[in-house]
SEKOL-145826 format. One record per residue: x negated, y, z negated of N, C-alpha, C in turn. Coordinates in pm, whole numbers, plus 50000, padded with zeros to 5 digits. Layout:
BEGIN
XYZXYZXYZ
...
REM end
This chain:
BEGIN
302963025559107302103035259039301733046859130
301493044259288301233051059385302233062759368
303843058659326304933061759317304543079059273
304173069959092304263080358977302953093259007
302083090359053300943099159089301093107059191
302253104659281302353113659386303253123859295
304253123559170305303129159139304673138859055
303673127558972302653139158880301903148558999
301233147759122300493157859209301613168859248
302443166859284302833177359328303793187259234
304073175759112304403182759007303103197858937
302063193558966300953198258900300663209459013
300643207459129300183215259217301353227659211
302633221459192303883233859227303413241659098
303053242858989302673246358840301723253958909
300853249058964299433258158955299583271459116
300623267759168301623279059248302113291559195
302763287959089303713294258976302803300958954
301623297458902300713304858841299693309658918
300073312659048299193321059150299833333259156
301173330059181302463337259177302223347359051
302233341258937302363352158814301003356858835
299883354558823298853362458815298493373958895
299243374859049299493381559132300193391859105
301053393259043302403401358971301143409258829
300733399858722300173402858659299263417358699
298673411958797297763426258900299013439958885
299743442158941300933450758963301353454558794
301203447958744302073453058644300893453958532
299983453658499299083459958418298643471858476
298343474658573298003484158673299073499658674
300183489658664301133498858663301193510258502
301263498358426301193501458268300163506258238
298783509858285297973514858237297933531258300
298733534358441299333543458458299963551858417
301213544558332302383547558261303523552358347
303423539858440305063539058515305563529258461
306563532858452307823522358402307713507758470
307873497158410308433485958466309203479158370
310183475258442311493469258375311813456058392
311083450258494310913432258519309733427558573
309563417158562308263406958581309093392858604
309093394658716309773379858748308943372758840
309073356858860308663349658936309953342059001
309533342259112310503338359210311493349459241
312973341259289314103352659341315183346359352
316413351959317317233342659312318103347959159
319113333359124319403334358982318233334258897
318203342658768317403334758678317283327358576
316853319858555316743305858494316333308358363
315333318058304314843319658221314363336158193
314483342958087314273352558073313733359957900
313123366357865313293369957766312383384957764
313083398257682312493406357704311703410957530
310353419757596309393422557530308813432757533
309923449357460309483460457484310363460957579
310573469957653311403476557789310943467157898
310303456857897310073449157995310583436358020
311693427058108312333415658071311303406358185
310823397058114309753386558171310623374458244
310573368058338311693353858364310823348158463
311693336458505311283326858616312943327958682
312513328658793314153326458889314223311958977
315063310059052315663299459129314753296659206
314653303059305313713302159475312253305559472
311383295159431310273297259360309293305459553
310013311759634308993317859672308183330759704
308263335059586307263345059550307553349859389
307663364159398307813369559286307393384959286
308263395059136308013407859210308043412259057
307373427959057307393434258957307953445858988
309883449658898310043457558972309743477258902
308893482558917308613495658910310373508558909
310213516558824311203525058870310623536058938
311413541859041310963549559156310143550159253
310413535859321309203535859380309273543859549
310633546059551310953554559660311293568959621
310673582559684311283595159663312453595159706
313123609159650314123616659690313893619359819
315413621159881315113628460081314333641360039
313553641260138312793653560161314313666660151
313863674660073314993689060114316573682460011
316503673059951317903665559907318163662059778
319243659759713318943652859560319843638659625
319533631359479320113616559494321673620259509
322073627559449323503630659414324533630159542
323593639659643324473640359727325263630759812
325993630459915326603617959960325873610660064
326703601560057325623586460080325883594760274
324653591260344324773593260506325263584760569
325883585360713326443577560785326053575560891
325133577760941324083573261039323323557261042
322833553461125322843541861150321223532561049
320783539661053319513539160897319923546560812
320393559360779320103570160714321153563560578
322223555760619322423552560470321673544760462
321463531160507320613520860430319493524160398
319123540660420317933546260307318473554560244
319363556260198320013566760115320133556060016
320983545160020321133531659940319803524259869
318723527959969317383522259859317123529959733
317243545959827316763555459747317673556359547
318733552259610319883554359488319503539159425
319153525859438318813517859394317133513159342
316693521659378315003528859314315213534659168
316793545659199316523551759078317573548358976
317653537858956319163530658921318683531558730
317443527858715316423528758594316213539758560
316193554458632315393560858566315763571158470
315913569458344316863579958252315883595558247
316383601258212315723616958169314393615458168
314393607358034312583606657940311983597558048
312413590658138311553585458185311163594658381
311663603958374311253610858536309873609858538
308953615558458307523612958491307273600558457
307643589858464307213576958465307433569658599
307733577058680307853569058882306403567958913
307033557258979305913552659107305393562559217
306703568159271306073574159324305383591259306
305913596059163305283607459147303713605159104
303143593959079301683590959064300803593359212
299903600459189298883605159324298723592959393
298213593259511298263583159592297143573059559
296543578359509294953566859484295633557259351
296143559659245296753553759118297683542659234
298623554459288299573541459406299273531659470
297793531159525296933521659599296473510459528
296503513559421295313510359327296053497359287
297543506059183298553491259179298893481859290
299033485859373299703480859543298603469659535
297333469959536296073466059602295833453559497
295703463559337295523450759240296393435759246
297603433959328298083423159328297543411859371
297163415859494296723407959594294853407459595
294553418259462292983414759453293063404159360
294253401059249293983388859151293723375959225
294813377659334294553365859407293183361359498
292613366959547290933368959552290103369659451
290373370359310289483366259217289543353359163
291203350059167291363333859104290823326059257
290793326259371290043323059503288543318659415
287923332159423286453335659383286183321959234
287313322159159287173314559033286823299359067
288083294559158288223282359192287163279259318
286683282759379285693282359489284483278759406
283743284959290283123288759221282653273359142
284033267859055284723258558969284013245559089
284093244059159284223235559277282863230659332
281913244859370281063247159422280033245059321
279673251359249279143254459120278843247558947
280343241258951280633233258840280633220358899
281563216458995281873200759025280413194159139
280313208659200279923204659332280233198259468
279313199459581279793187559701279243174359701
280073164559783279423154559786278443150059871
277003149759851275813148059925275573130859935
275503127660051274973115260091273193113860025
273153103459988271703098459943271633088560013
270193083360071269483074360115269813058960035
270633057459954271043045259908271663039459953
271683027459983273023021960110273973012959963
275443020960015276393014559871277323002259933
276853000360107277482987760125277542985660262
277582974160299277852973060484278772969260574
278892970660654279892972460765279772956560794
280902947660797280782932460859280472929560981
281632941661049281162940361210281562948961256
281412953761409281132962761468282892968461514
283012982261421284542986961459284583000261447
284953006161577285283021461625285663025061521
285903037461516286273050561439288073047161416
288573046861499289883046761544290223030661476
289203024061383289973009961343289603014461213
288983024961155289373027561037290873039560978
291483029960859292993039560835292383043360647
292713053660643292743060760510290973057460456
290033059160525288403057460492288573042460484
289093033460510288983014460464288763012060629
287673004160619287502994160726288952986060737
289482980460859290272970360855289182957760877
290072945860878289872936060893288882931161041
287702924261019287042919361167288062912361234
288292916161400288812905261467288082893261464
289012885461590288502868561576286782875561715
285682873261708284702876861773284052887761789
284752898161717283632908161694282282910761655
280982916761686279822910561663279432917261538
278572910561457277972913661334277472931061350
277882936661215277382953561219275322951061248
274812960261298273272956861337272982959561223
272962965861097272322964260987272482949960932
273832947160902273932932960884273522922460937
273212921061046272802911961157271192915361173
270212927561121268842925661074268652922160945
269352917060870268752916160697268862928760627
269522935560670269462951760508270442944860421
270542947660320271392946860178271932956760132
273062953160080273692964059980272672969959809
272502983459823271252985759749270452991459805
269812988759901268622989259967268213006560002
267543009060001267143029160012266593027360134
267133034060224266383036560365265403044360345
263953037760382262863052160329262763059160515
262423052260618262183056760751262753052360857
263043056160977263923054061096262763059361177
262223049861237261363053461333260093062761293
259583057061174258843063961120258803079261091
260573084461109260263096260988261043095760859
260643097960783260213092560623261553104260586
262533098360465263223105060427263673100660287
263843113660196263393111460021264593108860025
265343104259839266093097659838267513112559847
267533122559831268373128959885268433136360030
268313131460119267973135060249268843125760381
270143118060275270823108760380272073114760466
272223127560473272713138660588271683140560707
269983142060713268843138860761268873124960836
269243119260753269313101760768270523101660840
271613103360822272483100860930272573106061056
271823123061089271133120861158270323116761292
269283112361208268373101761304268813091161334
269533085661256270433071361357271263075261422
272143085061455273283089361515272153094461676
271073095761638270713102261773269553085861808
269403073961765268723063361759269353052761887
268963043861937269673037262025268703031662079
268913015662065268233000262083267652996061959
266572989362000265692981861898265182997461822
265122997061644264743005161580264113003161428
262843005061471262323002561338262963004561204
263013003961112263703003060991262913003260828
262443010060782262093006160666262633005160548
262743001060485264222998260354263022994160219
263733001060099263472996659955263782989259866
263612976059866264472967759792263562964759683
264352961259547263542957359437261942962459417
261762976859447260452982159443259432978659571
260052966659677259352961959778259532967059867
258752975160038258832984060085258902975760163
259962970560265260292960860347260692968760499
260102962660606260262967360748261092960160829
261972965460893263052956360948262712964461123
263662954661196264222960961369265652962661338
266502971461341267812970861361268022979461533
268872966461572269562965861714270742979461665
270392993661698271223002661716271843006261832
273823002061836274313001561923274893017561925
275363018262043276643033962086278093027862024
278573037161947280003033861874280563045661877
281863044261851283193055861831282833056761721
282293071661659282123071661519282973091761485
283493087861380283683105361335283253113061367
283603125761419282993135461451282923143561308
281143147661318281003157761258280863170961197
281053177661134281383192161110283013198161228
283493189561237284923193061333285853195361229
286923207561279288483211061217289243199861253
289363188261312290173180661329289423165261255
290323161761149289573149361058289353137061170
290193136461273290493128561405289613129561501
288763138761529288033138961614286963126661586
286443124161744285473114561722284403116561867
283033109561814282083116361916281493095561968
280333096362024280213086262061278513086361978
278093076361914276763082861894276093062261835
274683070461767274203054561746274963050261618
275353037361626275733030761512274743020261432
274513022961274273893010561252274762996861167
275923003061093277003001260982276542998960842
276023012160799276013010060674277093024660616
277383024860499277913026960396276623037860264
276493047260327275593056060197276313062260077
275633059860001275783060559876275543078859853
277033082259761276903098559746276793102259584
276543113359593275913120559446276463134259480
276713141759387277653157659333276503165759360
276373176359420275123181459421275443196359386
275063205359310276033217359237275263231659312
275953239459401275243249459531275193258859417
274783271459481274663287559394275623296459391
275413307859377276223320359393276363320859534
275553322059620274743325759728275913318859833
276013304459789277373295459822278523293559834
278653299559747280063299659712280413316059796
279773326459793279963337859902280503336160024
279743325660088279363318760215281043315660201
281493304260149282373299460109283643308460121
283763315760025284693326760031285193337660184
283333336860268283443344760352284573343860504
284003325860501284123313560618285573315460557
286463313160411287543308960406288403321860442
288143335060419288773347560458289043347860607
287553344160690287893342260860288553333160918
288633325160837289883309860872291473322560838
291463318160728292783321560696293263333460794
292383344960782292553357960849293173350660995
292533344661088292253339361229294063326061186
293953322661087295263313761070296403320561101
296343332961009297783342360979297793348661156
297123351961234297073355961389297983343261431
297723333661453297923321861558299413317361469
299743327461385301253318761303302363317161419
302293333861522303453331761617303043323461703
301663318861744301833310561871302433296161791
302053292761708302383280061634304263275661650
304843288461613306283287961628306823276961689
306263275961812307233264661895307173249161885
305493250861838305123235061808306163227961672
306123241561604306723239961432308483237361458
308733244061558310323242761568310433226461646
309523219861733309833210761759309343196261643
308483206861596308023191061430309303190461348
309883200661351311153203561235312243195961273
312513200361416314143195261464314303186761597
313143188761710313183175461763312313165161746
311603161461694310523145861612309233148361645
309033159261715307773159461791306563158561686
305003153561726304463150161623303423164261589
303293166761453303243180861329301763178461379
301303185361400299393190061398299073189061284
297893190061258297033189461083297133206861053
297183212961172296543231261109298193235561173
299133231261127301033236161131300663244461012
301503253761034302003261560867302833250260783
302613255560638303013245860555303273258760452
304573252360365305153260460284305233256060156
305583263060061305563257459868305863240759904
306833236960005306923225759932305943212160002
305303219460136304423213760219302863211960138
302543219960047301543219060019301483212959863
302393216259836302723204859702302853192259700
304013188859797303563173159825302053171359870
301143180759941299863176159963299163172559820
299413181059753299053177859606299123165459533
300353160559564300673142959528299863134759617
299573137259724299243132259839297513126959792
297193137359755296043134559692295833128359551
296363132159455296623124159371296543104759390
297613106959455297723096059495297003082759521
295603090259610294843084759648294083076459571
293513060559581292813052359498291863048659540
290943046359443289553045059439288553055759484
289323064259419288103079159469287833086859324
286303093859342286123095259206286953108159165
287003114159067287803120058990286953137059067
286033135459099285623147659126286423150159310
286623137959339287123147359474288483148359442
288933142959375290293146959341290413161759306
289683162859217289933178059114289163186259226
288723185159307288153193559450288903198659543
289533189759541290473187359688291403198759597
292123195159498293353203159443292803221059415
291523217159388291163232259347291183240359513
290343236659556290183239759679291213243259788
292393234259766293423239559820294123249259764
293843254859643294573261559565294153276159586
292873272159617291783285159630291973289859768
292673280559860292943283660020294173289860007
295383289159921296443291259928296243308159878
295663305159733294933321659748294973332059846
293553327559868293473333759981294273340360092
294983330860114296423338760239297013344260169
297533344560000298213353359942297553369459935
296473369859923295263378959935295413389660040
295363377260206295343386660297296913388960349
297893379060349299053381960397299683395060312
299503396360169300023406860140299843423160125
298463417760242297523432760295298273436360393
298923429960455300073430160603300453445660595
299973453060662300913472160616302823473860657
303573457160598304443457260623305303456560534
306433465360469307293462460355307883449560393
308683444160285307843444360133306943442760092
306013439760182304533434660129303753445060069
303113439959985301813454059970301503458759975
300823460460141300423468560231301213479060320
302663474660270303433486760294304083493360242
303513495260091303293508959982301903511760046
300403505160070299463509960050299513519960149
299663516360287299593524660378300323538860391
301733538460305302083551960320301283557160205
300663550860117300103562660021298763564460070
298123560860177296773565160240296843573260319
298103573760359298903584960488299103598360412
299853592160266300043607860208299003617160163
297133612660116296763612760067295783616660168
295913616260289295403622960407296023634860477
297323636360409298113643660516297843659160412
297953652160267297743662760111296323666360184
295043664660171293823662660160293633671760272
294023671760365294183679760585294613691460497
295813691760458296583705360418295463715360318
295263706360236294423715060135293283724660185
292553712460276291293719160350291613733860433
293053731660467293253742460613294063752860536
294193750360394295303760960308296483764660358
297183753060374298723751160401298983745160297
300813746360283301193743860146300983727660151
301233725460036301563706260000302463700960081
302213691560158303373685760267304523673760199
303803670560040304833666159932304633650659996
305343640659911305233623359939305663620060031
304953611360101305383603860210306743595060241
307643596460270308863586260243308743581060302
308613566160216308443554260266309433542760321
311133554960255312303548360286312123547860481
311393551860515311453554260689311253539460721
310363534360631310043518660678310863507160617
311923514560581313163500760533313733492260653
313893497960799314643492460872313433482460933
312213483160933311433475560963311363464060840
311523468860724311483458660622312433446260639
313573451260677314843443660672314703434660804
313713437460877313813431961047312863414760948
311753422560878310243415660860311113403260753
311883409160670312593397460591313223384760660
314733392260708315343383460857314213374360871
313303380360973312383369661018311853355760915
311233366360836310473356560712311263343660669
312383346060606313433339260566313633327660654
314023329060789314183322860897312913312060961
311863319060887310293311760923310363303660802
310613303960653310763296860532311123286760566
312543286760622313803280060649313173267060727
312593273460817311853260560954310503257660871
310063260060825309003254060731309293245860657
310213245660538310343240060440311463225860529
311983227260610312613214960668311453203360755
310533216460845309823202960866308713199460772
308363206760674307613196560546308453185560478
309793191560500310143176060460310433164660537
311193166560668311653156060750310333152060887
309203160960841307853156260953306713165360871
306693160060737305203167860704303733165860761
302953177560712301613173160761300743162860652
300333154360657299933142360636298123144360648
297633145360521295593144360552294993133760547
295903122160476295433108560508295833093360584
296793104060665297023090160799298673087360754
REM end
């Protein structure tokens, strides 16, 4: 069954990809249309396509190589400055392979449609589409953060104890959140070994008093507790005082980027009992803010990562938790979670949103990159042109006319190469050494 739930997760997660993918495109191409530039496809992915059907001058599909997707605009490159398309192709060492974009820009554009380019639209309209792609993806972020935060909520520890520890075992002897098994002489957990029960509400630890949602408070004061420790507990309405013998244990580290980390602190072994607790607007900001400076601070450290990733891929070496991970790395995480049993339905639908809302996110900022093909490298030459127009006007010199952006093809073609080549080593070691969140 473990089987079928991993097939349904990542089945479900690659779906809700697809549809990061289209909504992203969606940005670009309403944007575009409300302009009134031409667009002639809306595809997802790249590759053959698999599926297609057109609606109006526009042909909609899904292709092969589900990684990415594009909306393609006619003209989105000018004519050479001083030149028509007509003339002959150059023989210089860029100058055709921008002569060749330029003639494959305008491969669409019949008569009636010349004022329908991309690039004869002012530069702010140009920005505007460029920008809207990668803002959908920061709103479905904003949605699912929201969904999570707001609707499902986090999970808050309460002062209820939902069960106890038998006996006394490091951090490092628990696999997937399950206690293992007591060895032969291990000593009784000190809650167990003073009389607490499963049930029981911790009201005080050393006489400071804590209500029944306050067991983050409560964990706490025992984590900083050590020896003999008063105890007061709620059982059956009876306000009962105990000593629990609080020992030093290998226990989880808290608030750490590494799920592995572990600190040394007081142990008592109990098991608190959690409840959904639903944050604000105010939260979910916070949320959004922290996840932009991760990701942002992620996409930096991608080249130092390189070498660790080339040895997880092809010599066995063992994959970190924070490796890059690609469509098919994070999909299987999707099953991965699924998967998981005996957890309530809300961290499930958390975990999936949440990662979905992270994946966002890097779609957000990676395609701010001021590097073709990306986004950000239409945006930037049309902020360039739109400064260079704007200088001229002020000083009454003529129009210095559109920025050609064909200048940044040979950098495009470098940024692909690469990309492709980074896909390539990604998607091998998600499969033959993935990253793994539960052991």
């Amino acid at each position: 069954m473990t089987i079928v739930w991993t097939v349904v997760g990542i089945a479900i997660f690659f779906f809700g990809l697809l549809l990061s993918i289209a909504w992203h495109e969606l940005g670009h191409f309403t944007t575009a249309r409300w302009f009134g530039i031409k667009v002639p496809e809306f595809m997802v992915g790249f590759g053959r396509t698999l599926w297609s059907v057109r609606r109006g001058e526009t042909e909609y599909g899904i292709k092969m190589i589900p990684l990415g997707g594009y909306v393609r605009m006619i003209g989105m490159l000018p004519p050479a400055k001083g030149g028509t398309l007509g003339r002959n192709r150059r023989t210089g060492p860029f100058q055709g392979l921008m002569d060749d974009a330029r003639a494959q820009s305008q491969m669409d554009v019949r008569p009636e449609d010349a004022d329908r380019q991309f690039w004869t639209r002012s530069p702010w309209k140009r920005i505007v589409v460029m920008f809207a792609g990668p803002f959908m993806n920061l709103i479905l972020a904003v949605v699912l953060f929201s969904l999570v935060l707001m609707g499902i909520g986090v999970p808050t520890a309460t002062t209820q104890i939902e069960s106890l520890e038998k006996c006394v075992l490091p951090a490092v002897a628990v696999q997937d959140g399950v206690p293992q098994e007591c060895p032969a002489g291990a000593p009784l957990a000190p809650a167990l070994a003073a009389g607490v029960q499963p049930d029981d509400r911790i009201l005080s630890v050393r006489g400071q008093e804590f209500g029944p949602d306050d067991g983050t408070a409560l964990q706490d004061a025992i984590r900083a507790s050590s020896g003999p420790t008063p105890v007061v507990v709620e059982r059956a309405g009876r306000q009962i005082p105990l000593t629990v013998d609080v020992i030093p244990n290998v226990l989880p580290a808290r608030g750490s980027a590494d799920p592995y980390a572990t600190v040394t602190a007081g142990y008592l072994g109990v098991a608190l009992d959690t409840q959904y607790t639903q944050l604000g607007p105010g939260d979910v900001a916070a949320q959004i803010g922290n996840g932009v400076v991760r990701t942002a601070e992620a996409i930096t450290q991608i080249p130092a990562r390189i070498p660790a990733l080339f040895g997880a891929a092809f010599l066995g070496e063992e994959r970190s938790q924070d490796s890059p991970m690609g469509v098919v790395g994070v999909s299987r995480i999707g099953g991965e979670i699924l998967a998981q049993q005996d957890v309530p339905w809300q961290a499930d639908v958390s975990r999936f949103l949440m990662m979905l809302a992270a994946v966002n996110l890097s779609l957000f900022l990676l395609n701010l990159l001021p590097v073709p093909p990306l986004d950000g490298g239409q945006i930037v030459p049309a902020i360039w042109e739109a400064i260079k127009r704007n200088t001229a006007k002020l000083l009454g010199r003529p129009d210095p006319g559109p920025v050609d952006a064909a200048k940044l093809l040979p950098v495009a073609y470098v940024f692909v190469i690469v990309f492709l080549g980074f896909s390539v080593m990604v998607a091998i070691a998600d499969i033959v050494n993935p990253v793994r969140l539960f052991g």
